[in-house]
PyMOL commands that place a pseudoatom at each C-alpha (Angstrom):
pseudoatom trace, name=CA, resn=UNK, resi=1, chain=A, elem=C, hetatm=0, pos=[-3.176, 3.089, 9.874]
pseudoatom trace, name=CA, resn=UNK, resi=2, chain=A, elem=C, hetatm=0, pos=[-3.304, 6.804, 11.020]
pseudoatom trace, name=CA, resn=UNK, resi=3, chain=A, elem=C, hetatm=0, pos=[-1.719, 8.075, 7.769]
pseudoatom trace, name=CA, resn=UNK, resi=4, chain=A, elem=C, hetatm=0, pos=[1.337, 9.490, 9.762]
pseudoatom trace, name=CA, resn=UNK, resi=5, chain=A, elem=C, hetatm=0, pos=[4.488, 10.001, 8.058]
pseudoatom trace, name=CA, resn=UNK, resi=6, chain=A, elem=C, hetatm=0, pos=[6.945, 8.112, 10.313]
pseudoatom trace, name=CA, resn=UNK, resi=7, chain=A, elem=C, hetatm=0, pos=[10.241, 8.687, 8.490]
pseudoatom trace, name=CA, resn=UNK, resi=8, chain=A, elem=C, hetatm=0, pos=[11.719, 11.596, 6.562]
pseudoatom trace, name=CA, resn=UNK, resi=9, chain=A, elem=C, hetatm=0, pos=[12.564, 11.604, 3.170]
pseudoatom trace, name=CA, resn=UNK, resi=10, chain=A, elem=C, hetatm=0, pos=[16.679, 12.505, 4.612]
pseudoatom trace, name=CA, resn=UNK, resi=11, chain=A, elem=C, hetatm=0, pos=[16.231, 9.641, 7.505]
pseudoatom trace, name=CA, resn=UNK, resi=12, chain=A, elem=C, hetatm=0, pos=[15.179, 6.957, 4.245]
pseudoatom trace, name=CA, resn=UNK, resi=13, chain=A, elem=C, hetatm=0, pos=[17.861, 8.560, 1.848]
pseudoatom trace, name=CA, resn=UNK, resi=14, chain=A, elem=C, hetatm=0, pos=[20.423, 8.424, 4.583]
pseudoatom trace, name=CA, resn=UNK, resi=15, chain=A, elem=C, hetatm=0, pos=[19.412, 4.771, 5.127]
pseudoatom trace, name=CA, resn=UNK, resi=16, chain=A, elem=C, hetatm=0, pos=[18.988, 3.374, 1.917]
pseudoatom trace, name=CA, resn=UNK, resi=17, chain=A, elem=C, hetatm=0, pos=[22.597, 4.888, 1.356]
pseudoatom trace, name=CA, resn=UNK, resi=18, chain=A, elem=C, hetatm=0, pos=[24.128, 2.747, 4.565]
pseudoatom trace, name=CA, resn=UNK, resi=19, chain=A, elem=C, hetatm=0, pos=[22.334, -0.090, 3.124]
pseudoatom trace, name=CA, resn=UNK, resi=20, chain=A, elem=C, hetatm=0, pos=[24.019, 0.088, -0.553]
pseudoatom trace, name=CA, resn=UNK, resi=21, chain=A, elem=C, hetatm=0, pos=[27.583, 0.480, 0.967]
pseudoatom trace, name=CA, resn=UNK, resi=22, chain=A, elem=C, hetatm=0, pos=[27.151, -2.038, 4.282]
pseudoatom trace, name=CA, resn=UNK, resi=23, chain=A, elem=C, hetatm=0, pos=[23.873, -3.688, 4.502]
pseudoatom trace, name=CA, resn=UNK, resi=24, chain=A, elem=C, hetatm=0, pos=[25.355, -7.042, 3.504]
pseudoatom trace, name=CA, resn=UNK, resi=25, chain=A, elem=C, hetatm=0, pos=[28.142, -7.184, 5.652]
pseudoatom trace, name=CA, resn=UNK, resi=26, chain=A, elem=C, hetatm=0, pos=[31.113, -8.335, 3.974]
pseudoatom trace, name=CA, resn=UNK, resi=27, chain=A, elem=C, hetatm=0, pos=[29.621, -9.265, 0.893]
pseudoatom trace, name=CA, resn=UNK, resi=28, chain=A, elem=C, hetatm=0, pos=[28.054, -5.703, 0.602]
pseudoatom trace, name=CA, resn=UNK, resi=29, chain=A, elem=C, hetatm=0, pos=[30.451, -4.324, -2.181]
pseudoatom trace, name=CA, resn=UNK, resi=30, chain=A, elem=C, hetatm=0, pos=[29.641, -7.967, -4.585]
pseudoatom trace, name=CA, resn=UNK, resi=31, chain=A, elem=C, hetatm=0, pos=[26.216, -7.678, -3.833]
pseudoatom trace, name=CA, resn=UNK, resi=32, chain=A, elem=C, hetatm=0, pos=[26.206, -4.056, -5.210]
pseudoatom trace, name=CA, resn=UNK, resi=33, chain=A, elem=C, hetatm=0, pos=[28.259, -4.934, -8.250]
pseudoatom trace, name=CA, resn=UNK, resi=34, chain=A, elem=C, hetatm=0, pos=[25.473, -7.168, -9.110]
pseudoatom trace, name=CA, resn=UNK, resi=35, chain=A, elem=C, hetatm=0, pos=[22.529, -5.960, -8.444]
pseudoatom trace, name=CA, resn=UNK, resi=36, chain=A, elem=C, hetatm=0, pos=[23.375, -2.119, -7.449]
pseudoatom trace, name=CA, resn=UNK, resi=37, chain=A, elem=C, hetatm=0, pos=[20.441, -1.959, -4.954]
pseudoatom trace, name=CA, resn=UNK, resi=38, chain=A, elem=C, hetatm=0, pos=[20.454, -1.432, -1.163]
pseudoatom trace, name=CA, resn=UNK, resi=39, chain=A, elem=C, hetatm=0, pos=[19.289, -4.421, 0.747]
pseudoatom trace, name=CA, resn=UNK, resi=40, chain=A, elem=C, hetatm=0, pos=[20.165, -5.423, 5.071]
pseudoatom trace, name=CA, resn=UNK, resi=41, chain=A, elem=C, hetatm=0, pos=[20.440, -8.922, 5.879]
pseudoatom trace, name=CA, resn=UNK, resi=42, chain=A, elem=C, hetatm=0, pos=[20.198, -10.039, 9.388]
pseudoatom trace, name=CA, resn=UNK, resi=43, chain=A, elem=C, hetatm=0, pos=[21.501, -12.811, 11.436]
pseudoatom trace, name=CA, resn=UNK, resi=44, chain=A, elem=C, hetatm=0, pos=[18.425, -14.377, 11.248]
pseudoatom trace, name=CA, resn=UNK, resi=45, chain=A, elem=C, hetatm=0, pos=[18.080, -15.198, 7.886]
pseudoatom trace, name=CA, resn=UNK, resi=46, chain=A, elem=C, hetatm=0, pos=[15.750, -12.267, 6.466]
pseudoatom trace, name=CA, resn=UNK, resi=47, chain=A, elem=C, hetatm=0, pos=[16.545, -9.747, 4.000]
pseudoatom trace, name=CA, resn=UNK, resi=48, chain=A, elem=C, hetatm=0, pos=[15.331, -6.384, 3.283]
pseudoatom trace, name=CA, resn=UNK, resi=49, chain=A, elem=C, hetatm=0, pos=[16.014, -5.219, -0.252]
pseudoatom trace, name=CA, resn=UNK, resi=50, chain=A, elem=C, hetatm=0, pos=[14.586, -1.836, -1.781]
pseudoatom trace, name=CA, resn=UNK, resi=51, chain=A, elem=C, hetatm=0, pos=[14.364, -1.324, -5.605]
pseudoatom trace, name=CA, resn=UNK, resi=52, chain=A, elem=C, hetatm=0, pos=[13.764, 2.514, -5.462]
pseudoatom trace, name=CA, resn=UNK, resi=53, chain=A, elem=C, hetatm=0, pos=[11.113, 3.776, -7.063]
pseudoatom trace, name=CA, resn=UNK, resi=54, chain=A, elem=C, hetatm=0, pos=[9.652, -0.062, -7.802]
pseudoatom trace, name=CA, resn=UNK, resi=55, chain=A, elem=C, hetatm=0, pos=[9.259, -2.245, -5.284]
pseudoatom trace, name=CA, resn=UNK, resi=56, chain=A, elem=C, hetatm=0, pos=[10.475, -3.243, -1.820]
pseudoatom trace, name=CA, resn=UNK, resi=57, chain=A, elem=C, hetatm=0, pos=[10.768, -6.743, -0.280]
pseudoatom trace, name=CA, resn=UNK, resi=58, chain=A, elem=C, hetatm=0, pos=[11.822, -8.959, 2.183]
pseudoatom trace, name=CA, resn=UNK, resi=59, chain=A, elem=C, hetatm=0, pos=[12.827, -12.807, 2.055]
pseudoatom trace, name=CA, resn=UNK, resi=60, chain=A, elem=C, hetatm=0, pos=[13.761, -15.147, 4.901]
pseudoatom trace, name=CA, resn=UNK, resi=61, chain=A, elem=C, hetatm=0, pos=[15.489, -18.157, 4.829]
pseudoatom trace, name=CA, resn=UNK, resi=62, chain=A, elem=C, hetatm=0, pos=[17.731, -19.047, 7.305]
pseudoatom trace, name=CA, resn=UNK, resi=63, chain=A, elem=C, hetatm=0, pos=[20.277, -20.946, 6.579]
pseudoatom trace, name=CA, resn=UNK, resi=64, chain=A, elem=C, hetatm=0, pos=[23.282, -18.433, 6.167]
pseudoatom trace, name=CA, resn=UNK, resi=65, chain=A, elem=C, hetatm=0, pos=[26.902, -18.088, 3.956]
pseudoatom trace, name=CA, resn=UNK, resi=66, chain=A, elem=C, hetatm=0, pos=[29.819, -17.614, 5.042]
pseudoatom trace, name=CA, resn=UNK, resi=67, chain=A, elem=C, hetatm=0, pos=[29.528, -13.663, 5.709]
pseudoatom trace, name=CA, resn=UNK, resi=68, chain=A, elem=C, hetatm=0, pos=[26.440, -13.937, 7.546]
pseudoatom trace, name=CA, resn=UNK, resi=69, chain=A, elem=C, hetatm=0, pos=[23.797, -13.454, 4.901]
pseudoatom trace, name=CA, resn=UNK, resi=70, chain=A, elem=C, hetatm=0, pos=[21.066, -15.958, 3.608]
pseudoatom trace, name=CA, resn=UNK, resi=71, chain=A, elem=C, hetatm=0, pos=[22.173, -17.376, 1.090]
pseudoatom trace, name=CA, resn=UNK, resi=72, chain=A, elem=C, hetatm=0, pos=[19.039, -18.465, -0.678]
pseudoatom trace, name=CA, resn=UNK, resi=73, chain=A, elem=C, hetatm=0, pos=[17.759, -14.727, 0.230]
pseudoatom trace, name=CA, resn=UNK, resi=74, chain=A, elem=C, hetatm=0, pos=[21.351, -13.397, -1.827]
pseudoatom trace, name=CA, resn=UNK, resi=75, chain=A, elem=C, hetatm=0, pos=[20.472, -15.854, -4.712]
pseudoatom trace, name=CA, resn=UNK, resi=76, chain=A, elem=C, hetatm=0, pos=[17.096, -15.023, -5.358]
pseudoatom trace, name=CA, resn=UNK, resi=77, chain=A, elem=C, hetatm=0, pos=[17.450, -11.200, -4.998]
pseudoatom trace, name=CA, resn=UNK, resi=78, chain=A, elem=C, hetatm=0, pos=[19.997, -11.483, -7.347]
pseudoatom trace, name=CA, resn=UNK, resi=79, chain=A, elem=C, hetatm=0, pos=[18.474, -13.414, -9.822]
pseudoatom trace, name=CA, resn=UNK, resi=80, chain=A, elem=C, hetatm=0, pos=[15.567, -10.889, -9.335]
pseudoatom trace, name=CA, resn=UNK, resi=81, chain=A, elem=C, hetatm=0, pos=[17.359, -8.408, -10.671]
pseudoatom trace, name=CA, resn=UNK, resi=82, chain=A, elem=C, hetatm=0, pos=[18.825, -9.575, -13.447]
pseudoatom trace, name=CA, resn=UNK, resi=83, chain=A, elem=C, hetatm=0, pos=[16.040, -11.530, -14.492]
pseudoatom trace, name=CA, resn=UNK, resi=84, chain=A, elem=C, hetatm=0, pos=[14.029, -8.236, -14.556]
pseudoatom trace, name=CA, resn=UNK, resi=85, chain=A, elem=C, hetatm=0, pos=[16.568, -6.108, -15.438]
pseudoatom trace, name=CA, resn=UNK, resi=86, chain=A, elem=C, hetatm=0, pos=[16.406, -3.799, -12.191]
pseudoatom trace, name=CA, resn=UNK, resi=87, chain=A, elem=C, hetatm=0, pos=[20.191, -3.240, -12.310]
pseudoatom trace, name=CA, resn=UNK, resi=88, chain=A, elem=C, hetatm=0, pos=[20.229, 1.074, -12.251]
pseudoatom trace, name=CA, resn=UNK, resi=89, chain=A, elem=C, hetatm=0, pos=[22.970, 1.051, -14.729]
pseudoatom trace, name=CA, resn=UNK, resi=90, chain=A, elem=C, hetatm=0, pos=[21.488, -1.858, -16.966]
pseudoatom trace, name=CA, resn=UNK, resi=91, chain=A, elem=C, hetatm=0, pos=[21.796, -0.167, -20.612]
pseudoatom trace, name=CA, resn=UNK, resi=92, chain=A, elem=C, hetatm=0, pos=[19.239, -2.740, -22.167]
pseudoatom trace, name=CA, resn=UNK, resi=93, chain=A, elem=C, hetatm=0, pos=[16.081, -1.480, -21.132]
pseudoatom trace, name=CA, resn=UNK, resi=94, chain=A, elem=C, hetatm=0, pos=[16.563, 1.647, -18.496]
pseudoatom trace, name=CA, resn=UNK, resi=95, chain=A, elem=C, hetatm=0, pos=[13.836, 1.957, -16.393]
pseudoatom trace, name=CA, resn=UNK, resi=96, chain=A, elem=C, hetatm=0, pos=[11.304, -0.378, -18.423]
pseudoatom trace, name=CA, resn=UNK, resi=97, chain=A, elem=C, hetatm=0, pos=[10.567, -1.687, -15.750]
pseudoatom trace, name=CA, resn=UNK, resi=98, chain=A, elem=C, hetatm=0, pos=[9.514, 1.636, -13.712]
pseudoatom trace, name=CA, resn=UNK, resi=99, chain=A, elem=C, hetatm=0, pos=[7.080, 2.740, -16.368]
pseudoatom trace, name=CA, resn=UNK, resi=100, chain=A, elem=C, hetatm=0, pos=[5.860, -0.940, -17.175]
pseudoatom trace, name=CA, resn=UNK, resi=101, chain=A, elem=C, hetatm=0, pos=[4.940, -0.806, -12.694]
pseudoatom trace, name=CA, resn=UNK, resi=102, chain=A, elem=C, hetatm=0, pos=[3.256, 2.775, -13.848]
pseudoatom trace, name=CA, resn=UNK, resi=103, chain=A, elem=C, hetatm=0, pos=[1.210, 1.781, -16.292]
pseudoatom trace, name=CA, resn=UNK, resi=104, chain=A, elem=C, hetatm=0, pos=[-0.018, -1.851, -14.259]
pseudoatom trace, name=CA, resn=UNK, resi=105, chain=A, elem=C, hetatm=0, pos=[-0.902, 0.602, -11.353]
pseudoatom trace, name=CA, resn=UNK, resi=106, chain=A, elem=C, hetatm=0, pos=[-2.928, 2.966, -13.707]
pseudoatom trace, name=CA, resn=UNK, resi=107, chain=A, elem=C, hetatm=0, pos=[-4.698, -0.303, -15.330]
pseudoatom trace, name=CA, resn=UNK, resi=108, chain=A, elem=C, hetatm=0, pos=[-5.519, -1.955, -12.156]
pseudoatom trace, name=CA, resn=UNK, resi=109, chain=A, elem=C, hetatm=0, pos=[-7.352, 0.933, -10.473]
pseudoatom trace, name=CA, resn=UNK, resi=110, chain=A, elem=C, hetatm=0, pos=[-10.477, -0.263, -11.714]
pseudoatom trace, name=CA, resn=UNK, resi=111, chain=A, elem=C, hetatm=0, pos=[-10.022, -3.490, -9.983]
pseudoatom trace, name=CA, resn=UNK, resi=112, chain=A, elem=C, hetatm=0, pos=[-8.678, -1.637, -6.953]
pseudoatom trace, name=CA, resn=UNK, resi=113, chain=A, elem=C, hetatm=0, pos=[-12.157, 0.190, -6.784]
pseudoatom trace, name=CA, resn=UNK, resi=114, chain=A, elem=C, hetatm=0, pos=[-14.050, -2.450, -7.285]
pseudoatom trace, name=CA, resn=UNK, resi=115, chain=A, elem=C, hetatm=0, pos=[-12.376, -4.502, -4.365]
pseudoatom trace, name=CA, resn=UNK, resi=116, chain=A, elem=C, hetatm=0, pos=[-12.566, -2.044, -1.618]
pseudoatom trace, name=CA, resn=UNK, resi=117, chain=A, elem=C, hetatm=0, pos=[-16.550, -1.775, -2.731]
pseudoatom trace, name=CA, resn=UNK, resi=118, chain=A, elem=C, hetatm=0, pos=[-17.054, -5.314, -2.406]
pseudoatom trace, name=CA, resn=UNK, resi=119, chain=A, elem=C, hetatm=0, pos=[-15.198, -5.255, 0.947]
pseudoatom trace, name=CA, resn=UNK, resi=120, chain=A, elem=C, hetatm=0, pos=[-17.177, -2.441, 2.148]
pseudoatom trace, name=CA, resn=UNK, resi=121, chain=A, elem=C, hetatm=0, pos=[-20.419, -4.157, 1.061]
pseudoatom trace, name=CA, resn=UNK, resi=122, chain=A, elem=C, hetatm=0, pos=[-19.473, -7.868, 2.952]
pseudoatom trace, name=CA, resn=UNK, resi=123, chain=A, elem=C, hetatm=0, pos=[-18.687, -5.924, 5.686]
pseudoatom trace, name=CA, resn=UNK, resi=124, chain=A, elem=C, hetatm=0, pos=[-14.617, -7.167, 5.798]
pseudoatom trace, name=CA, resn=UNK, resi=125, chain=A, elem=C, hetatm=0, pos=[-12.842, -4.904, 7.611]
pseudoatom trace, name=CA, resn=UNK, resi=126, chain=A, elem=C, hetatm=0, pos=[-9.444, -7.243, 7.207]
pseudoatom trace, name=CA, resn=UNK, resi=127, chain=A, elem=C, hetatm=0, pos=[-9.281, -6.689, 3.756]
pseudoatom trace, name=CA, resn=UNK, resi=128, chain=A, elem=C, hetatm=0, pos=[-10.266, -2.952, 3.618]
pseudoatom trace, name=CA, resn=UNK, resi=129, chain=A, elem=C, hetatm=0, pos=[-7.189, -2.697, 5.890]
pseudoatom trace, name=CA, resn=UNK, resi=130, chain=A, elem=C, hetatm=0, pos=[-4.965, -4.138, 3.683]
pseudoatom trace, name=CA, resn=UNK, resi=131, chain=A, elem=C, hetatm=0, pos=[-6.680, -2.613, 0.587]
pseudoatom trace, name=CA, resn=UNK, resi=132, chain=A, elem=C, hetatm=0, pos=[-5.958, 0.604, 2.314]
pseudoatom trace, name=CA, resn=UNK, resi=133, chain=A, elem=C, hetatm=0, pos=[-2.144, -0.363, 3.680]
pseudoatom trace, name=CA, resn=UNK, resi=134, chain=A, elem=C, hetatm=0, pos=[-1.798, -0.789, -0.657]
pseudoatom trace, name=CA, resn=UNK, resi=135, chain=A, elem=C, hetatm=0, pos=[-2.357, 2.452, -1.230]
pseudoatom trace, name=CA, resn=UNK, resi=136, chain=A, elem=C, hetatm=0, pos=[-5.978, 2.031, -2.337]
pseudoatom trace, name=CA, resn=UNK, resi=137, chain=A, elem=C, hetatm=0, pos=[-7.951, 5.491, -2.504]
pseudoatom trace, name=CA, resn=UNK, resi=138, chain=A, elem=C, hetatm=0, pos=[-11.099, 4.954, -0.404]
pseudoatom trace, name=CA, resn=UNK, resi=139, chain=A, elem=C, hetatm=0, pos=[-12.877, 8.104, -1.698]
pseudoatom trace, name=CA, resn=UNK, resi=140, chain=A, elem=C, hetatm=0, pos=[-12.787, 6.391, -5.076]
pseudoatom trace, name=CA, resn=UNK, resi=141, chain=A, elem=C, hetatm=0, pos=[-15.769, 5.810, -6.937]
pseudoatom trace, name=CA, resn=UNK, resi=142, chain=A, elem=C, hetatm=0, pos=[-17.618, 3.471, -9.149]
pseudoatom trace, name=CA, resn=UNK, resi=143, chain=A, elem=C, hetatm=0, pos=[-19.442, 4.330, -12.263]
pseudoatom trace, name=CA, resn=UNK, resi=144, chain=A, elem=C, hetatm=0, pos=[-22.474, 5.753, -10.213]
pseudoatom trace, name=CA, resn=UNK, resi=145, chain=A, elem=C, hetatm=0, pos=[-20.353, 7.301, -8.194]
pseudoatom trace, name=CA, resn=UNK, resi=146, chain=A, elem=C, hetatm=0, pos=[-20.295, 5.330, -5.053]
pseudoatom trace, name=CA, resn=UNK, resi=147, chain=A, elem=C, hetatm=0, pos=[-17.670, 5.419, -2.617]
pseudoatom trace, name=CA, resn=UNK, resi=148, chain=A, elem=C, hetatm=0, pos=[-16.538, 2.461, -0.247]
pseudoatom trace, name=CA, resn=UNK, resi=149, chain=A, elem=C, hetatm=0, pos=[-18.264, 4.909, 2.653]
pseudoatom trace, name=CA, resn=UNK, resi=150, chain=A, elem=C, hetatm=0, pos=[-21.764, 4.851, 0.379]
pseudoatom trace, name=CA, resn=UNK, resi=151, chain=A, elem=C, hetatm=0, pos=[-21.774, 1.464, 0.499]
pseudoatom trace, name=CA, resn=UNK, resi=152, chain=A, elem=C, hetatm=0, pos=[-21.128, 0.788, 4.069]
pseudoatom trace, name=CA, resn=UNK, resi=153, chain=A, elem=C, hetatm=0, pos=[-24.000, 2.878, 5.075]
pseudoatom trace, name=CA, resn=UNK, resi=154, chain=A, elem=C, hetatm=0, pos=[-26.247, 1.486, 2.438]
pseudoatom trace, name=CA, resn=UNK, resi=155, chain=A, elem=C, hetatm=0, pos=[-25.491, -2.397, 4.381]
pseudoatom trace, name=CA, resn=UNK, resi=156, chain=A, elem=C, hetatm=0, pos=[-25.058, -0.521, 7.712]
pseudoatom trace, name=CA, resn=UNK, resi=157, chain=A, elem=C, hetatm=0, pos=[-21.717, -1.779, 8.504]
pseudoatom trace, name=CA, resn=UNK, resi=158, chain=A, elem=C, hetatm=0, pos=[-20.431, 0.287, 11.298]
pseudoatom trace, name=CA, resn=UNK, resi=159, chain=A, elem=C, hetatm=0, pos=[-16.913, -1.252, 12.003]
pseudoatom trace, name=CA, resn=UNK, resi=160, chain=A, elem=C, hetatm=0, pos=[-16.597, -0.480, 8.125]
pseudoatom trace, name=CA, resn=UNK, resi=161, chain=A, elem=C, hetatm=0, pos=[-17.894, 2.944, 8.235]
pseudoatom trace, name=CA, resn=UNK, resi=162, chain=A, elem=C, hetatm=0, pos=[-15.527, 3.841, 11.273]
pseudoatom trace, name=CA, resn=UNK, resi=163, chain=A, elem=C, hetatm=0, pos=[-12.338, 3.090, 10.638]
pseudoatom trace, name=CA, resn=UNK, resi=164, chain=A, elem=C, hetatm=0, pos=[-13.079, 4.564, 6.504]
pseudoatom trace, name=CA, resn=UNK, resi=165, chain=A, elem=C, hetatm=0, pos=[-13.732, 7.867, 7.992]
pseudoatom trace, name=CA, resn=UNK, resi=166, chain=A, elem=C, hetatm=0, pos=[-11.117, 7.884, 11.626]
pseudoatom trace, name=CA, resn=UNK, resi=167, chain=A, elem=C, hetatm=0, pos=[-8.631, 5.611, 9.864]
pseudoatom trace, name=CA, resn=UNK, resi=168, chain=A, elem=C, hetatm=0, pos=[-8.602, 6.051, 6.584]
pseudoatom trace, name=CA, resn=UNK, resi=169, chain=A, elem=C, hetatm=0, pos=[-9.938, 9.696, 5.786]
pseudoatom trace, name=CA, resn=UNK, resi=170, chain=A, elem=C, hetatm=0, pos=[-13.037, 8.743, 3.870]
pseudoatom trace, name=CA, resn=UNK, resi=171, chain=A, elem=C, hetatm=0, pos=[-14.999, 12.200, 2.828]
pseudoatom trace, name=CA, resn=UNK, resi=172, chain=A, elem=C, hetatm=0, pos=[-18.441, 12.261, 4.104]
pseudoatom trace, name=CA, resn=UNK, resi=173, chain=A, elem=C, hetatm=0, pos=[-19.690, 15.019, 1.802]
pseudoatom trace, name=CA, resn=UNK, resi=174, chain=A, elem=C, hetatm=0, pos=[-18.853, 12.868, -1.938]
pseudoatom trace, name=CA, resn=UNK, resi=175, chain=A, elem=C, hetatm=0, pos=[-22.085, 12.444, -3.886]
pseudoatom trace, name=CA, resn=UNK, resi=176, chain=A, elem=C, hetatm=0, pos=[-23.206, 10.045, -5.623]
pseudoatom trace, name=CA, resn=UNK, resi=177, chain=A, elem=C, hetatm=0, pos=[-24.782, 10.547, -9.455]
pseudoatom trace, name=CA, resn=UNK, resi=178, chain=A, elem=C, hetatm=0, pos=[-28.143, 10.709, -7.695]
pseudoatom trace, name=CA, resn=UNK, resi=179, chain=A, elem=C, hetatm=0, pos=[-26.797, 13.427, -5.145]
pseudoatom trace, name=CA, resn=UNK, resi=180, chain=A, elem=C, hetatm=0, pos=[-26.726, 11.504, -2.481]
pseudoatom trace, name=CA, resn=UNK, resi=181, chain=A, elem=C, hetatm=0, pos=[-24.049, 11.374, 0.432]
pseudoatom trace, name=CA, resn=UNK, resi=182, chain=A, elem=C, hetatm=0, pos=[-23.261, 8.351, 2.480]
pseudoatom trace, name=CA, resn=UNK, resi=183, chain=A, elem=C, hetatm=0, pos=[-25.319, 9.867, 5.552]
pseudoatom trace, name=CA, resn=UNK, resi=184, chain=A, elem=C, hetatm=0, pos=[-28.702, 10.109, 2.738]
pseudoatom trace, name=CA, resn=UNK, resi=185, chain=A, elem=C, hetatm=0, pos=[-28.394, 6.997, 1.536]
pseudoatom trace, name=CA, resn=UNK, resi=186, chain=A, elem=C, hetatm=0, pos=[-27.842, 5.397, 5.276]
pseudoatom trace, name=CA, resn=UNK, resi=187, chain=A, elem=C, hetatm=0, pos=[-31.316, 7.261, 5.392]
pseudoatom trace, name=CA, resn=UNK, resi=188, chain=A, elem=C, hetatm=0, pos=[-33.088, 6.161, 2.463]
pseudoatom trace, name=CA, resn=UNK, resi=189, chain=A, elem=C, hetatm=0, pos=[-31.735, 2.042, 3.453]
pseudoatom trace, name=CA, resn=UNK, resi=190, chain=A, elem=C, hetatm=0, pos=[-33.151, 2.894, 6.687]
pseudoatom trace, name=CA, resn=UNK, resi=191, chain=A, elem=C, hetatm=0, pos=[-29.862, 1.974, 8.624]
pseudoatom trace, name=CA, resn=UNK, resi=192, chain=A, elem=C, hetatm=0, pos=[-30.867, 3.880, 11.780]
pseudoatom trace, name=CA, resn=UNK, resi=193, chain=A, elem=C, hetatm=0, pos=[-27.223, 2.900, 13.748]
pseudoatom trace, name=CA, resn=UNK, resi=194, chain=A, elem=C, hetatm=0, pos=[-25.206, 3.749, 10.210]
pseudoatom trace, name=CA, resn=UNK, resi=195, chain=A, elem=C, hetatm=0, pos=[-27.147, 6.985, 10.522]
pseudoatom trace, name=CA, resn=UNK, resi=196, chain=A, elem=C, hetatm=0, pos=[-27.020, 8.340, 13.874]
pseudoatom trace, name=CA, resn=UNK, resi=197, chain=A, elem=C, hetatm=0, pos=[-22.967, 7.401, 13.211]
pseudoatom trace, name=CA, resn=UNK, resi=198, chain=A, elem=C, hetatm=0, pos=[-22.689, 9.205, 9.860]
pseudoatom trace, name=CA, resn=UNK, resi=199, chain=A, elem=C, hetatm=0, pos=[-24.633, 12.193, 11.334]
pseudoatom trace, name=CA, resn=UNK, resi=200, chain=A, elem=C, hetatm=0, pos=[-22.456, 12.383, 14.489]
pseudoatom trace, name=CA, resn=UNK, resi=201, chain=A, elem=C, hetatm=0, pos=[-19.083, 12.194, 11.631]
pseudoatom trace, name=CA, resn=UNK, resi=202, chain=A, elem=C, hetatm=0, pos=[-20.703, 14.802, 9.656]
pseudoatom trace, name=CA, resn=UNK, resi=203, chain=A, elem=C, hetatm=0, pos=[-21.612, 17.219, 12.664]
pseudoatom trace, name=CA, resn=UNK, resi=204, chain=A, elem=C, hetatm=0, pos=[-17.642, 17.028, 13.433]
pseudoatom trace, name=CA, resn=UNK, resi=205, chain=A, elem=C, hetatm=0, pos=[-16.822, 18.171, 9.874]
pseudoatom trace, name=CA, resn=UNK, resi=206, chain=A, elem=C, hetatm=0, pos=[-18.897, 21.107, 9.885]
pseudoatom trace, name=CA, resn=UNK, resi=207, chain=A, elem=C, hetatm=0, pos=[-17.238, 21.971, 13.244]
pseudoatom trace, name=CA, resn=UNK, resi=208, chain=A, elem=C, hetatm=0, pos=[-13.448, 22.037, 12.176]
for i in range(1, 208): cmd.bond("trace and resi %d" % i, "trace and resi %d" % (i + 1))
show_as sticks, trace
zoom trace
């Protein structure tokens, strides 16, 4: 939530690489013959497997195989990656399906924007969060230029307005097409509590 990097890039590397060699216990070296990507399986039943660069999941089921792992967890992670040929030394189609991820993420940015407007606008702070969490840009814009933190002050939600600028590093100064920042147009809705809020947010920019 507070944007703070919590692990190095050596602490992950240095991870992912006891993962890949021992993550699976016994079954660590078959598990990276056939898939060839790190993954940590617990007594419990959950896995964690990491498809650098693409993706990163966990499964839990808890029934477990004879060297401690889930076995439905081992089954469908494998079948994963060979089903979408994630395998870092599969010759068919190398790294398809990194630039096919690339090019969905570039696509659905328009639908990203739109969905952390419409959050903004109903006020629903629970799935700005996880909008955010994504990796959804909150000083993104729509056609007219409207941010998520335009449209919170134009409805005068203040939960919403809050955590876009303390949590999630909203810009106060962006402008709409019309020239108008989130504090103006708090103004011109006459939101007097989004206003005295955006004003006091603004006053602390100008400080730093």
């Amino acid at each position: 939530m507070s944007g703070d990097q919590v692990l190095s890039p050596t602490a992950v590397r240095s991870a992912l690489s006891l993962m890949q060699v021992a993550g699976m216990n016994n079954y660590s070296r078959v598990f990276h013959f056939k898939t060839s990507v790190p993954a940590k399986s617990s007594s419990s039943g959950v896995m964690l497997v990491v498809v650098p660069g693409v993706l990163g999941l966990i499964c839990w089921s808890p029934e477990l195989d004879a060297h401690g792992n889930s076995w439905r967890g081992v089954h469908f992670c494998e079948e994963l990656v060979s089903g979408f040929q994630l395998h870092s030394f599969d010759i068919r189609t190398p790294f398809r399906q990194v630039l096919s991820y690339r090019q969905w993420k570039v696509e659905s940015e328009g639908y990203q924007i739109m969905n952390v407007l419409l959050a903004a606008y109903r006020g629903d702070l629970h799935s700005l969060r996880r909008h955010f969490l994504s990796g959804a840009d909150v000083n993104a814009v729509d056609y007219d230029g409207r941010s998520a933190l335009h449209v919170a002050a134009s409805e005068g939600r203040l939960e919403v307005i809050s955590f876009l600028v303390e949590n999630a590093g909203a810009d106060c100064t962006l402008k709409d097409r019309w020239g108008n920042t989130a504090l103006q147009e708090a103004l011109r809705c006459n939101q007097g509590p989004a206003t005295h809020r955006l004003k006091k947010y603004t006053n602390n920019e100008k400080s730093l």
